[in-house]
N, C-alpha and C positions, 0 to 999 in steps of 0.2 A: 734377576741380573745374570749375565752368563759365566760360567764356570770359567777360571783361569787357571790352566793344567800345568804344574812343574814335574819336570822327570828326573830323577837319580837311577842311575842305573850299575849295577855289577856282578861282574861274572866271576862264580868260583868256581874252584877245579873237581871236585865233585861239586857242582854250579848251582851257586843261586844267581840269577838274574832280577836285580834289586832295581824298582823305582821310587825316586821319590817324586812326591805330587804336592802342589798347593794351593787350595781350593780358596779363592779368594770371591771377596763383593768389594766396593771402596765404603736427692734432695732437689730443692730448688737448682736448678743451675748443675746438676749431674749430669751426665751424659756418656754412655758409649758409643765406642766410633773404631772403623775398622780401617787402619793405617794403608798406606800406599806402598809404605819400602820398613821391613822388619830385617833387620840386624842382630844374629846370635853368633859366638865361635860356638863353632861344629870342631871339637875335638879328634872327636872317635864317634864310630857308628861296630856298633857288634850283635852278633845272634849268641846265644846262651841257652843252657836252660836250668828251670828256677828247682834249685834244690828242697830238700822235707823244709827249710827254714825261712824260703822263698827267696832265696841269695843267688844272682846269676853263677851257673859252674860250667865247665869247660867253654868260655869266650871264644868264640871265632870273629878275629876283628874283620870287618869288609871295605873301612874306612880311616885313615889315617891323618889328619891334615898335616903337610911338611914343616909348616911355619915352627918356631922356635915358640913363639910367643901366641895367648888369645887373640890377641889383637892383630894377629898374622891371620887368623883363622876364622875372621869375617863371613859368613853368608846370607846374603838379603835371599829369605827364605821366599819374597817372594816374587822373586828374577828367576828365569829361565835359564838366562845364559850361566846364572851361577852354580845353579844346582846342578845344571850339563857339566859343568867340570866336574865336580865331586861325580858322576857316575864315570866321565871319561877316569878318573885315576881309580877309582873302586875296579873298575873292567877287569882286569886281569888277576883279583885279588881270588885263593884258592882256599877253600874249606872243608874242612875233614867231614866226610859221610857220616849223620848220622838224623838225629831230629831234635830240632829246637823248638822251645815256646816262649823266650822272652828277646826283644830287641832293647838295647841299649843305647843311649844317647850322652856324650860327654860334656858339659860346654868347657870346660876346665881342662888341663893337664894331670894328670896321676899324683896325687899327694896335695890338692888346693881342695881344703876343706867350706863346707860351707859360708865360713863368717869370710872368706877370701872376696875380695870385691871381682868382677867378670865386667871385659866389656858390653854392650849393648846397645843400640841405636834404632831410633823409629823416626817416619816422618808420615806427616798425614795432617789432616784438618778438619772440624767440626765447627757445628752452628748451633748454638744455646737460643730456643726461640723465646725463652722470657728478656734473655737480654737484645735480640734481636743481633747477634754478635756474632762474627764468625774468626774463629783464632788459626793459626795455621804452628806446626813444631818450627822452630826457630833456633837456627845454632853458632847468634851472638855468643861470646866468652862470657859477657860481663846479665845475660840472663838465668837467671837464678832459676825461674818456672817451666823454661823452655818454650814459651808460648806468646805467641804476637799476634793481638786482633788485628782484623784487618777491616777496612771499610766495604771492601767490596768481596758477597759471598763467593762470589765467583775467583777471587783470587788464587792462582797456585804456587806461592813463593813457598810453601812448605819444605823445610831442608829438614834431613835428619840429623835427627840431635840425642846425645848420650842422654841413656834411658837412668834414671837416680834409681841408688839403692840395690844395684843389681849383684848379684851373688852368684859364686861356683854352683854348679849340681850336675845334676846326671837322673835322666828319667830314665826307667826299666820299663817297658809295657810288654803284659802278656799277649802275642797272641793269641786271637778268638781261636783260631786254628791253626796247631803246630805243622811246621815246614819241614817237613824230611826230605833232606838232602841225600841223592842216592847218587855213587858212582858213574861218571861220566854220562852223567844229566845235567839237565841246567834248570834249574828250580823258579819262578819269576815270586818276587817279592815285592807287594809295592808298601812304601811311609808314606800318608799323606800327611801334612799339617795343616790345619783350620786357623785361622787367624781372626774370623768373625770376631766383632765385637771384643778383641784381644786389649784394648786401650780402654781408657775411658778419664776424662776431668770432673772435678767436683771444683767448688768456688773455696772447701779446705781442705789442700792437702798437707799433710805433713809429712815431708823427706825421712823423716825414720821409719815410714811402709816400705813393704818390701816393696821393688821394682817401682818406686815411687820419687817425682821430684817436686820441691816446691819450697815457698819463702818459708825460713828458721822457724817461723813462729805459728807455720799451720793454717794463716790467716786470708792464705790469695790463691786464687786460683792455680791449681798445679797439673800434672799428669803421671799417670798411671799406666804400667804397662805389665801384662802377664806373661808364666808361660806359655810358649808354643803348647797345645795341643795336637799329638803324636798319634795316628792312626797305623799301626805296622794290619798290613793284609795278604796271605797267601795266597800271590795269583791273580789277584785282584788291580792291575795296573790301569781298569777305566773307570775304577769308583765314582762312584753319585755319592753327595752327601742331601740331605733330608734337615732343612734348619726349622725350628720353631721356636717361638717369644712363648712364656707359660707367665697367666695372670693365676692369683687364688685367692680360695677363700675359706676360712676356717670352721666350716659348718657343711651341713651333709646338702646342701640347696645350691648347685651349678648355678641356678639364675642369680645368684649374690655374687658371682664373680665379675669385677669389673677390671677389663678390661685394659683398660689404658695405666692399672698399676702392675701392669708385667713386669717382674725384674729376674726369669731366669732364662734362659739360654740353651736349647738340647738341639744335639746335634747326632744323625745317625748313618751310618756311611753302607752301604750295599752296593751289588755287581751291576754296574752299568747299567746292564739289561733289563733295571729296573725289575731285579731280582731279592735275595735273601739277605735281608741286614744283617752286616758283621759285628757291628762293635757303635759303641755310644759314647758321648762327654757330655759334660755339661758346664757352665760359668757363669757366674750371674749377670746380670745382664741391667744396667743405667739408664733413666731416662728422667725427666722431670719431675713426669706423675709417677713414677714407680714406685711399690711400697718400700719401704724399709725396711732390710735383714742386712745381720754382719752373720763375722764366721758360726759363733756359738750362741749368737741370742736372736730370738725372734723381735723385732722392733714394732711391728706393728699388728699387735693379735690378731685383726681379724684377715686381711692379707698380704701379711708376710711370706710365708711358706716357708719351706727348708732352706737353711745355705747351700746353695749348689760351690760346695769348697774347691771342687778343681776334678781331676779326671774319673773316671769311672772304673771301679773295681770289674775287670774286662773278664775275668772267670764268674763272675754273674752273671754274663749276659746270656740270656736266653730268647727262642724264638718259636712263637707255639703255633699251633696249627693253623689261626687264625691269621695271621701274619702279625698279629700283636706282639712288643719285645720287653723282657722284665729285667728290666738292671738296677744296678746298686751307684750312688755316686757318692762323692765326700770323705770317705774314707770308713770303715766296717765298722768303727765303736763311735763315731763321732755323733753329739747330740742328735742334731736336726737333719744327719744324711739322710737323702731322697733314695726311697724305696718304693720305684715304677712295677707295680706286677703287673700292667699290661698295657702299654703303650702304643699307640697306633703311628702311621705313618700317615696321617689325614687330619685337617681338619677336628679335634672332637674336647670333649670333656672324661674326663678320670679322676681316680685318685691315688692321689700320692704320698705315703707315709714316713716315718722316725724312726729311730730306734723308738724314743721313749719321752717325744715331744709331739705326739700327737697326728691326725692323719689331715690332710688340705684335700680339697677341692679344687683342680685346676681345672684350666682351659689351652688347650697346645694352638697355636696359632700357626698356620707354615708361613715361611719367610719364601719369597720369591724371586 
């Protein structure tokens, strides 16, 4: 499906020229599904770089939004015309010469700690083929799921509707490669975000999940929504991203992997020109047949695979001779983080390891 490109752009005085980009596609009864309109406040946008303790130091903000409030600070991350704003006011913003490795992301105001609730909004629609059912986001007062079947798959009434459970934060992502900003230059920087597979419903949600809504008692079909996944890239303003679905299977024999229980999600972004991958994520990834994994436990021994928990420790990533790429995701001490030592950007079969839960056998599928 074709790539749908968002741009952010700004210029500092020893200059970075910043884009942002957003690369989009559109158990029993699980499903992910990739929304039409994503809604975060965009606080602040800043470069940094990460101290011996890895704590952003010397900030250079590039991005400010005016509004008073989150809810002033709206961005359907993946609108064109919106994110043209944010680079129109970033334009003129100036940053002290030197060289950064970390970009930061606000959704919150300065001092709204994580248990603080944040606004949030999605709209989009999916089709559950055992119910034969297609629901679209719904944003009645008086719905509790956020979610309206509809008879006809074809329908678009989908509205965006507040995302449950959603919470302050602030992402730091390293970049793969640090940006030095020199004296009346102008440096290009581009963010992409990924929204694949960013949502997804199960037939039980329960509203106390993070970024999660749905009836009190856990019991009806609800929806689910993640962080944005953050790409910062030096230079890099016509990135390609590279998607694959990964099935496994808990034995040293490829031919045992089946297929149709994929549930993770890798996604790797390089220079246009179908050149050098920069950086990877990963999410896991919903579907009927898919096998069963949470954060910390494997559910279905033989393929489950690791939790793909959320972004990819970006100072692992490596890129070898071969054009094969070794990353880390989930987080450095966690059980079941996926440990890629050499990942292709094709078609193939590997294997993918733990800390200290064992090594899988997958299979990377490309997404087209």
């Amino acid at each position: 499906m074709p790539l749908i490109k968002r741009r952010w752009l700004a210029a500092c005085g020893a200059a970075v020229s910043m884009t942002w980009a957003s690369l989009l596609f559109a158990g029993s009864g699980e499903i992910s599904f990739t929304p039409t309109g994503f809604k975060v406040s965009i606080m602040k946008v800043a470069l940094a770089t990460a101290g011996d303790g890895g704590q952003p130091m010397g900030e250079q903000v590039l991005y400010t939004c005016s509004g008073a409030t989150e809810s002033d600070c709206l961005v359907d991350v993946t609108s064109q015309a919106e994110l043209d704003a944010i680079a129109a006011r970033a334009a003129s913003v100036g940053v002290a010469a030197g060289t950064y490795d970390t970009v930061t992301l606000d959704f919150c105001r300065p001092g709204q700690g994580g248990d603080t609730p944040a606004p949030g909004f999605v709209r989009g629609s999916f089709t559950v083929p055992s119910e034969g059912t297609t629901y679209v986001t719904d944003d009645d007062a008086g719905n509790v799921t956020g979610l309206r079947a509809v008879a006809d798959a074809a329908d678009e009434g989908a509205a965006f509707v507040a995302i449950g459970n959603w919470r302050c934060g602030q992402k730091s992502i390293v970049l793969p490669v640090p940006l030095v900003v020199k004296k009346d230059t102008t440096t290009p920087l581009s963010i992409v975000v990924d929204a694949k597979f960013i949502a997804n419903s199960t037939p039980h949600v329960s509203p106390g999940m993070g970024g999660c809504r749905g009836e009190p008692n856990g019991q009806a079909r609800g929806l689910c929504v993640n962080y944005p996944s953050i790409f910062p890239l030096v230079g890099a303003d016509d990135s390609e991203l590279d998607r694959f679905l990964l099935a496994h299977h808990h034995s040293t024999d490829p031919a045992a992997i089946d297929d149709t229980k994929a549930n993770g999600y890798v996604v790797v972004a390089r220079n246009g020109d179908g050149g050098t991958p920069l950086i990877a994520y990963t999410r896991p990834y919903f579907s009927e047949t898919s096998a069963g994994i949470s954060q910390r436990t494997v559910q279905d021994s033989l393929f489950g695979g690791p939790a793909y928990l959320g972004d990819t420790i970006v100072s692992s990533f490596r890129v070898a001779s071969d054009g094969t790429v070794s990353f880390v995701t989930g987080g450095s001490m966690d059980t079941n983080s996926a440990i890629f030592p050499a990942f292709a950007l094709s078609d193939h079969h590997g294997t993918v390891d733990t800390h200290d839960a064992g090594a899988w056998q997958y299979h990377a599928m490309p997404l087209h």
